[in-house]
C-alpha positions as CSV (number, residue, x, y, z in Angstrom):
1,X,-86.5,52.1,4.7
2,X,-83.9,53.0,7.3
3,X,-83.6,56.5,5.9
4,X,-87.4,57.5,6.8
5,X,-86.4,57.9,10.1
6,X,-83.6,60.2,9.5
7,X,-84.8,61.9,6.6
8,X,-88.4,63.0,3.7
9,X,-89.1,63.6,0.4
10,X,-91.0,66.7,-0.3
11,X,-94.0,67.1,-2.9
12,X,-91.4,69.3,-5.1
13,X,-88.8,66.5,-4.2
14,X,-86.8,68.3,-2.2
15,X,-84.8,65.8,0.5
16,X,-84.4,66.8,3.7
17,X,-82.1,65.3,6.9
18,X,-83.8,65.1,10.4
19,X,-81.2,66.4,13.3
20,X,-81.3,68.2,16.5
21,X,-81.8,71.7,15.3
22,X,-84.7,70.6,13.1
23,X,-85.0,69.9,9.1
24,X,-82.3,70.8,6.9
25,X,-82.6,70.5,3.0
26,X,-79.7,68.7,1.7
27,X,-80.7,68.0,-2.6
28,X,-83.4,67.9,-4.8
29,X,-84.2,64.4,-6.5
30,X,-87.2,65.6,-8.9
31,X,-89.2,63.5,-11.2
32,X,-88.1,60.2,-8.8
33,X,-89.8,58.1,-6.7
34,X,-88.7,59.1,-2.9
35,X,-87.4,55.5,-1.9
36,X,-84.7,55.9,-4.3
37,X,-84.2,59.5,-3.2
38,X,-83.8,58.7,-0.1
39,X,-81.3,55.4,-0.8
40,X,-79.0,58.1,-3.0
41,X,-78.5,60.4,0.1
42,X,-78.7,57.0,2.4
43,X,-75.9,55.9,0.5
44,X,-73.8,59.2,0.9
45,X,-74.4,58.8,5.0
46,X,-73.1,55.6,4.5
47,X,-69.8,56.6,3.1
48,X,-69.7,59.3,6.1
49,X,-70.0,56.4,8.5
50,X,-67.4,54.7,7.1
51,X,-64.9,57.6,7.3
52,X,-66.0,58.1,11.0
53,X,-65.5,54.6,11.7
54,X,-62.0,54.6,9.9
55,X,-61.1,57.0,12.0
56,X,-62.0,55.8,15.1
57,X,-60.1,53.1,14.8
58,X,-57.2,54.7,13.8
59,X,-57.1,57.0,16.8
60,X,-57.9,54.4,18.9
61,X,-54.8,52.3,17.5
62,X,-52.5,54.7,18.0
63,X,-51.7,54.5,14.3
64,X,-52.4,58.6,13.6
65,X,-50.3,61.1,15.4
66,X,-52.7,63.6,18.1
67,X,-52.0,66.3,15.2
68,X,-53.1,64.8,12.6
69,X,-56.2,63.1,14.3
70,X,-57.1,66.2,15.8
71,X,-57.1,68.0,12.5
72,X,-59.0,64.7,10.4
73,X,-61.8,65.1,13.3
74,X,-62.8,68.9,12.5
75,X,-61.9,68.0,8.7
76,X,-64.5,65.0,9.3
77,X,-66.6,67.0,11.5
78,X,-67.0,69.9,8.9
79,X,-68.1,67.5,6.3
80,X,-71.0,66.1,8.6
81,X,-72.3,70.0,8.8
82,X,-72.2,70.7,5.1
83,X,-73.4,67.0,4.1
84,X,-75.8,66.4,2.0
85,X,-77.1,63.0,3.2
86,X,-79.7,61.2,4.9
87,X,-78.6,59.0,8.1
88,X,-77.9,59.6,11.8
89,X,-75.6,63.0,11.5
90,X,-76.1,63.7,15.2
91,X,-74.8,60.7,16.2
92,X,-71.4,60.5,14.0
93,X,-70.9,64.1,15.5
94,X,-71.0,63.4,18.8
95,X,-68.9,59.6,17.8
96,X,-66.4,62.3,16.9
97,X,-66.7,64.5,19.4
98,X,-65.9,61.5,21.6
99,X,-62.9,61.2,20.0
100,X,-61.4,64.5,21.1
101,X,-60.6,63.7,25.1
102,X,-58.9,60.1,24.0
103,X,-56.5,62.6,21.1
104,X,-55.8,64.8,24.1
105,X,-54.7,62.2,26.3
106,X,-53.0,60.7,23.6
107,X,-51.7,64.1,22.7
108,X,-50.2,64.0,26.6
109,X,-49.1,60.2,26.6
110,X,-46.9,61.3,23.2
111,X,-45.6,64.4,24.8
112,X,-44.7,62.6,27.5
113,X,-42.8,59.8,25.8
114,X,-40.7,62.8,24.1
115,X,-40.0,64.4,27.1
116,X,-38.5,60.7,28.2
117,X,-36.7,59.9,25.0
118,X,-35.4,63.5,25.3
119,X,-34.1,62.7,29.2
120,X,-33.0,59.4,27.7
121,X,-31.0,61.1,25.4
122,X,-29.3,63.5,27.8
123,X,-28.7,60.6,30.0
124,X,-26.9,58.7,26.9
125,X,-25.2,61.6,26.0
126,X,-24.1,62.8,29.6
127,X,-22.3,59.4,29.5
128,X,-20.6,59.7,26.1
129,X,-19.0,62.6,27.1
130,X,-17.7,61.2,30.5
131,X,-16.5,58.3,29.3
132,X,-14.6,60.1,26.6
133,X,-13.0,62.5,28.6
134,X,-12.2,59.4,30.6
135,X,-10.7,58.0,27.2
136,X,-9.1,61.6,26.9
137,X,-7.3,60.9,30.4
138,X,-5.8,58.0,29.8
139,X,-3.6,56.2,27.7
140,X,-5.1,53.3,25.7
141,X,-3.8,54.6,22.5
142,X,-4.7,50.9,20.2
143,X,-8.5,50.8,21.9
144,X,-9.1,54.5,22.4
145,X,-9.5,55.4,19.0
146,X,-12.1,52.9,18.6
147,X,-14.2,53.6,20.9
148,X,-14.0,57.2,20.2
149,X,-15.8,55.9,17.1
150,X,-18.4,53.8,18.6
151,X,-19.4,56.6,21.2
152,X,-19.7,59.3,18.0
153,X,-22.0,56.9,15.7
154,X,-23.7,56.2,19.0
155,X,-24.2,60.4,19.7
156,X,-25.5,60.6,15.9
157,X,-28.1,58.0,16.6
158,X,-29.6,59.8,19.6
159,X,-32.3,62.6,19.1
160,X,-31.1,66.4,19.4
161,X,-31.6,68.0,23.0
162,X,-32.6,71.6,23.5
163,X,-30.0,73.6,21.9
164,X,-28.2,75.1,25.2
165,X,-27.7,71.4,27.0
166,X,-27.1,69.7,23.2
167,X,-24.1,72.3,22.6
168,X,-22.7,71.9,25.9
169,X,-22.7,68.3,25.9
170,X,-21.3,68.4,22.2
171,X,-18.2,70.4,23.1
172,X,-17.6,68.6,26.1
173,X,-17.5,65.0,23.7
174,X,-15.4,67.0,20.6
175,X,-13.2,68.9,23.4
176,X,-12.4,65.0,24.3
177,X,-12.1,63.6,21.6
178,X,-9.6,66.5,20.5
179,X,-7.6,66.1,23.4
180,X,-7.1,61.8,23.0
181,X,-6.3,62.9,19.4
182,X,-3.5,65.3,20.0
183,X,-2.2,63.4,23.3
184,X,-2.3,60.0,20.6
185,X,-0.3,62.6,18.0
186,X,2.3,63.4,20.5
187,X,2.8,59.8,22.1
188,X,3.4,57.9,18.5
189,X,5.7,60.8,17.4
190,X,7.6,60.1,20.8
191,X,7.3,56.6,19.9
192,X,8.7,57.0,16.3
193,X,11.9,59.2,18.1
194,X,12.5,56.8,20.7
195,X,12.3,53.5,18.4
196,X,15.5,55.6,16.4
197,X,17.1,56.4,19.1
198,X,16.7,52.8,20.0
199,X,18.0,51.5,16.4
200,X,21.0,53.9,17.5
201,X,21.9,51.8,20.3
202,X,21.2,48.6,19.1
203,X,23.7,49.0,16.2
204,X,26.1,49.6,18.7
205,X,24.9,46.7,20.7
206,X,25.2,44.4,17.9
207,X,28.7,45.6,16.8
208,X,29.9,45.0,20.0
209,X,28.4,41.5,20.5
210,X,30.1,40.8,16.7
211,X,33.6,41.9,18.4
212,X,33.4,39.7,21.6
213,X,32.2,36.4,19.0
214,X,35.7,35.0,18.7
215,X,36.7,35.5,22.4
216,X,37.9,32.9,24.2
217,X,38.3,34.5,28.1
218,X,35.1,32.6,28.8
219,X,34.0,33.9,32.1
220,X,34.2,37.9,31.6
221,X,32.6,37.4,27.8
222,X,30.1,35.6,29.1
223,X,29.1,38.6,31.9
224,X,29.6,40.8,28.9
225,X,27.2,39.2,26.7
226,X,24.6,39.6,29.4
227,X,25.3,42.9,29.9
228,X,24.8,43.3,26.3
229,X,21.6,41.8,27.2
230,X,20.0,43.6,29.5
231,X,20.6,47.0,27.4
232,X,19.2,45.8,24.4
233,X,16.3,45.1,26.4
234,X,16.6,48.5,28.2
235,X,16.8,50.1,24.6
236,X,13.2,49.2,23.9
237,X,11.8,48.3,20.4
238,X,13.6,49.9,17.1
239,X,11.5,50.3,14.2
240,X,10.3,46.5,12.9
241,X,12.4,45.9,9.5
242,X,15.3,47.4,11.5
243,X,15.1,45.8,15.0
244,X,14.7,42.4,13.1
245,X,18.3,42.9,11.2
246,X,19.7,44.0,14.5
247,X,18.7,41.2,16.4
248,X,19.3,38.8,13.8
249,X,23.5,40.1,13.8
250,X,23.3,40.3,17.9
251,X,22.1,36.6,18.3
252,X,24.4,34.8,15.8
253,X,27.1,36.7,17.6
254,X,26.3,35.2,20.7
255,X,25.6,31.7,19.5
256,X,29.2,31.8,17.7
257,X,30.8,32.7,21.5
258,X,28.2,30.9,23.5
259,X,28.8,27.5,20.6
260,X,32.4,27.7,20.8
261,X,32.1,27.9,25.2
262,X,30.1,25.0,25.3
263,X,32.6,22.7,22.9
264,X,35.2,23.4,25.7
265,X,33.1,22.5,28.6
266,X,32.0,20.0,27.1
267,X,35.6,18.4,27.0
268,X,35.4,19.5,31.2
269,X,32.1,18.0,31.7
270,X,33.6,14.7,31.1
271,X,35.7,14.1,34.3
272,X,32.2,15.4,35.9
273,X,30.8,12.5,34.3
274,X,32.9,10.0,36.3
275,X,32.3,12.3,39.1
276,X,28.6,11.8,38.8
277,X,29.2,7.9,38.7
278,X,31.1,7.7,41.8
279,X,28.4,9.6,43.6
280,X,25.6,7.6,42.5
281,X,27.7,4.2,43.7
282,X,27.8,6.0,46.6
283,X,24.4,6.7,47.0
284,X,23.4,3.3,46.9
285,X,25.8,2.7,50.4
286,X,24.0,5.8,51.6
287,X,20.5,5.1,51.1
288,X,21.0,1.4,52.7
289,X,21.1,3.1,56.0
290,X,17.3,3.9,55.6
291,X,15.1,2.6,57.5
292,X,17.1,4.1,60.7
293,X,16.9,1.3,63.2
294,X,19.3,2.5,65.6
295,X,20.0,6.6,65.3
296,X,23.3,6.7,66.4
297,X,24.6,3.9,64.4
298,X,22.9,5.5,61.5
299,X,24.7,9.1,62.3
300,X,28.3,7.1,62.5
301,X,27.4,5.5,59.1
302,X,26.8,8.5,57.8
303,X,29.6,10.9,58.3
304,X,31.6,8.1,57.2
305,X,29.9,8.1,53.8
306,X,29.6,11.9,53.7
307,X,33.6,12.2,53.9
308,X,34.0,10.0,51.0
309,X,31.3,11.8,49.5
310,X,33.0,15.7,50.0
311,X,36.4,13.6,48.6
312,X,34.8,13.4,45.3
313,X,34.7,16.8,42.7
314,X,32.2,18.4,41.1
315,X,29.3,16.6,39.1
316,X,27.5,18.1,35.6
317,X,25.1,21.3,37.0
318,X,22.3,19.7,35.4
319,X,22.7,16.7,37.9
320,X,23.4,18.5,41.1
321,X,19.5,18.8,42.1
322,X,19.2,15.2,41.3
323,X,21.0,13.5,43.5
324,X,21.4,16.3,45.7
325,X,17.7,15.7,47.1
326,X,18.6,11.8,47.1
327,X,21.0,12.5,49.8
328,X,18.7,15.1,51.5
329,X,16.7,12.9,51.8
330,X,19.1,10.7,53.9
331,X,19.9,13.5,56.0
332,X,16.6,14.3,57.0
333,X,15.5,10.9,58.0
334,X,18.6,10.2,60.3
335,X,17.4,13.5,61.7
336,X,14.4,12.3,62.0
337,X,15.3,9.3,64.0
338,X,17.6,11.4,66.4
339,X,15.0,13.7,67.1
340,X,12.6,11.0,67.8
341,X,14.7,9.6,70.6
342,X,15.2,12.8,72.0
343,X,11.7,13.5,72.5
344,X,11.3,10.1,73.8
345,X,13.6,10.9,76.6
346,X,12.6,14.3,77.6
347,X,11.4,14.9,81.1
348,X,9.9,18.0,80.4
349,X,7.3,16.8,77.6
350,X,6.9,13.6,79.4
351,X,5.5,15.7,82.5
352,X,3.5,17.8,80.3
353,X,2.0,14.6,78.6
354,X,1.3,13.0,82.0
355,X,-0.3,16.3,83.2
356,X,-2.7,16.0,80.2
357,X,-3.4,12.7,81.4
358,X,-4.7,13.8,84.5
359,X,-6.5,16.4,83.7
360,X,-8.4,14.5,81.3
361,X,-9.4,11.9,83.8
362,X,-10.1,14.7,86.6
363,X,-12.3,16.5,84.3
364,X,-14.2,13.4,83.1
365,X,-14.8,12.3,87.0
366,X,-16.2,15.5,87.6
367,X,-19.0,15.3,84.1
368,X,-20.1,11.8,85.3
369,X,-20.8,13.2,89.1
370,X,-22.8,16.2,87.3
371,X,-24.5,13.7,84.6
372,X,-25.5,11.5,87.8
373,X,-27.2,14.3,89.4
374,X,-28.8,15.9,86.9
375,X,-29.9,12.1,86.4
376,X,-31.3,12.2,90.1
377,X,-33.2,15.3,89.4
378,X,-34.9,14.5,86.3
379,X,-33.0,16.9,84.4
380,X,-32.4,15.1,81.4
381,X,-31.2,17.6,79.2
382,X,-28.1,18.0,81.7
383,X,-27.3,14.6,82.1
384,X,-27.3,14.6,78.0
385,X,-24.8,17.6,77.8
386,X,-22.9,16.1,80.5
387,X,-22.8,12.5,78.7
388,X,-21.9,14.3,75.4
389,X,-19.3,16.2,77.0
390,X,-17.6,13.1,78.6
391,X,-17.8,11.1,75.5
392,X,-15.4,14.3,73.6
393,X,-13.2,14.3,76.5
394,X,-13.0,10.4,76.8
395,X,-11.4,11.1,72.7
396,X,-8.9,13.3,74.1
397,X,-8.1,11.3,76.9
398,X,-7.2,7.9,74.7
399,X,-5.3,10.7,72.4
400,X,-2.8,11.4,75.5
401,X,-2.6,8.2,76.7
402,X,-1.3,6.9,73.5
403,X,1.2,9.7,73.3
404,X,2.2,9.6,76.6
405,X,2.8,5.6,76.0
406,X,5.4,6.9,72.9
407,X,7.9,8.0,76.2
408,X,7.9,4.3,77.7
């Protein structure tokens, strides 16, 4: 049996354990045969072995905080001293007493990982209270409040500091978010005075704009009304249920005025009409000048036109652009065209042109004598630079040639 070399039976049946130190007597099994003596107290090592090598494993996992496997190893330890069984004692003592360095440094790792949760944690909190005394500063009263919020569920989340930087931190956050709070207080109680003093003026605004609704001096009413305008705007926002009223009385005011002014013009448009007809006949003698053949005929043709055209009155304003940019667009073409022969028959850019010109050539006459020579010396790289360089230049040269041809 396995437990002969750890342990004996005596005459008397007294069992003993073999260790280190010697015997030690751990039962008495009398009137029984020693194998099963020895199996009993086997059996109880057994069970010892098994807690060691639960243990072990949990300490080696991780699973077991340094605390509490430092205290299950002298717990476990203790056992081994005081057990009565028959097995390898020695060697689950020192299996334990391995154990101790790896809960130490485990022990360290641990106290380290606080130490960095804890830095963590002053980092995070350093931030909430920044960015709420930022909040605090400023004026974001619909967002704000939220995120005053988020930032204290996110302080409640993070672990406590040590007591002096944790306080500090904490009335730096709650002096914020005291500060947004009262600053919010004061800016919607503004609000609330201003949006009456804003109903105030609207009322007036809209019992004016009721007044003016049956006027008929069309011009000054109309400046009116957008005086009217512009202050209602300037008055800023009333409170809702009363600003929509308001508004509602102020704009059926102006559509009765601005209804009954756009009946009479209407009545005026209608000569603008026929005004608008006789232009666009006219634009069809205008725009036959194009294309300009001979610029001065085309300028003779066209003052002609442009007399008739000034003879007829005004045309509807949502026309004017219309065929406004149609007779631009004559205009700048007969411009065009007399520009064109101007430049044609200017002395000064025709010498500048045939300058150019001879540059051009002079320059390439002196790249093919350098491309030659470097040629003559072997020097190919030159010659290619040169080649390159009269091939660019050779571009340019066609380039002013065919502009100084436009002067002929």
């Amino acid at each position: 049996m396995a437990g002969e070399s750890w342990g004996r039976v005596a005459e008397d049946g007294t069992v003993f354990v073999r260790t280190k130190d010697g015997e030690r007597a751990v039962g008495q099994w009398p009137d029984a045969n020693p194998e099963e003596a020895l199996a009993f107290y086997t059996r109880r090592y057994d069970a010892l072995a098994f807690e060691v090598d639960l243990l072990e494993k949990r300490v080696q996992a991780g699973t077991v905080s340094p605390d509490d496997a430092r205290a299950a190893v002298k717990k476990v330890t203790s056992s081994i001293d005081e057990a009565q069984a028959v097995g390898d004692l020695d060697g689950l003592r020192a299996r334990l007493e391995a154990l101790t360095p790896l809960v130490a440094q485990q022990k360290e790792k641990r106290k380290a990982e606080r130490a960095a949760k804890v830095e963590e944690a002053r980092s995070a909190k350093t931030k909430i209270a920044t960015e709420a005394e930022t909040i605090a500063a400023g004026t974001d009263w619909r967002h704000g409040v939220t995120r005053l919020r988020e930032l204290l569920d996110e302080w409640k989340a993070l672990p406590r500091l040590d007591k002096s930087s944790d306080d500090e931190l904490w009335h730096r956050f709650s002096s914020a978010r005291t500060t947004y709070t009262r600053h919010r207080k004061q800016h919607f109680a503004e609000l609330s005075s201003k949006r009456e003093e804003a109903a105030v003026v609207k009322e007036r605004l809209a019992a004016e704009a009721e007044s003016l609704a049956s006027s008929n001096d069309w011009g000054p009413t109309s400046g009116r009304f957008r005086d009217l305008m512009r202050q209602w705007k300037a008055a800023g926002p009333a409170p809702r249920e009363v600003d929509d009223k308001l508004w509602a009385r102020f704009r059926a005011a102006q559509d009765t005025f601005f209804g009954a002014r756009d009946a009479v013009q209407a009545e005026e448009n209608a000569e603008q009409v026929e005004n608008l007809q006789a232009k666009e006949a006219l634009l069809v003698e205008i725009e036959a000048i194009l294309p300009v053949e001979d610029a001065k005929v085309a300028r003779d043709q066209l003052r002609e036109l442009l007399d008739r055209w000034d003879q007829i009155g005004k045309v509807p304003r949502d026309s004017m652009r219309a065929i406004d940019s149609r007779l631009r667009a004559v205009e700048q073409a007969v411009k065009a065209a007399e520009d064109e022969v101007w430049n044609r028959s200017n002395p000064e850019a025709r010498a500048r042109a045939e300058a150019t010109v001879k540059q051009l050539q002079s320059l390439i006459a002196d790249l093919e004598k350098q491309a030659a020579k470097a040629e003559s010396q072997g020097n190919t790289r030159k010659a290619n630079e040169a080649r390159e360089a009269i091939a660019a230049r050779r571009e340019w040269l066609t380039q002013a040639q065919n502009a100084l041809a436009d002067f002929s």
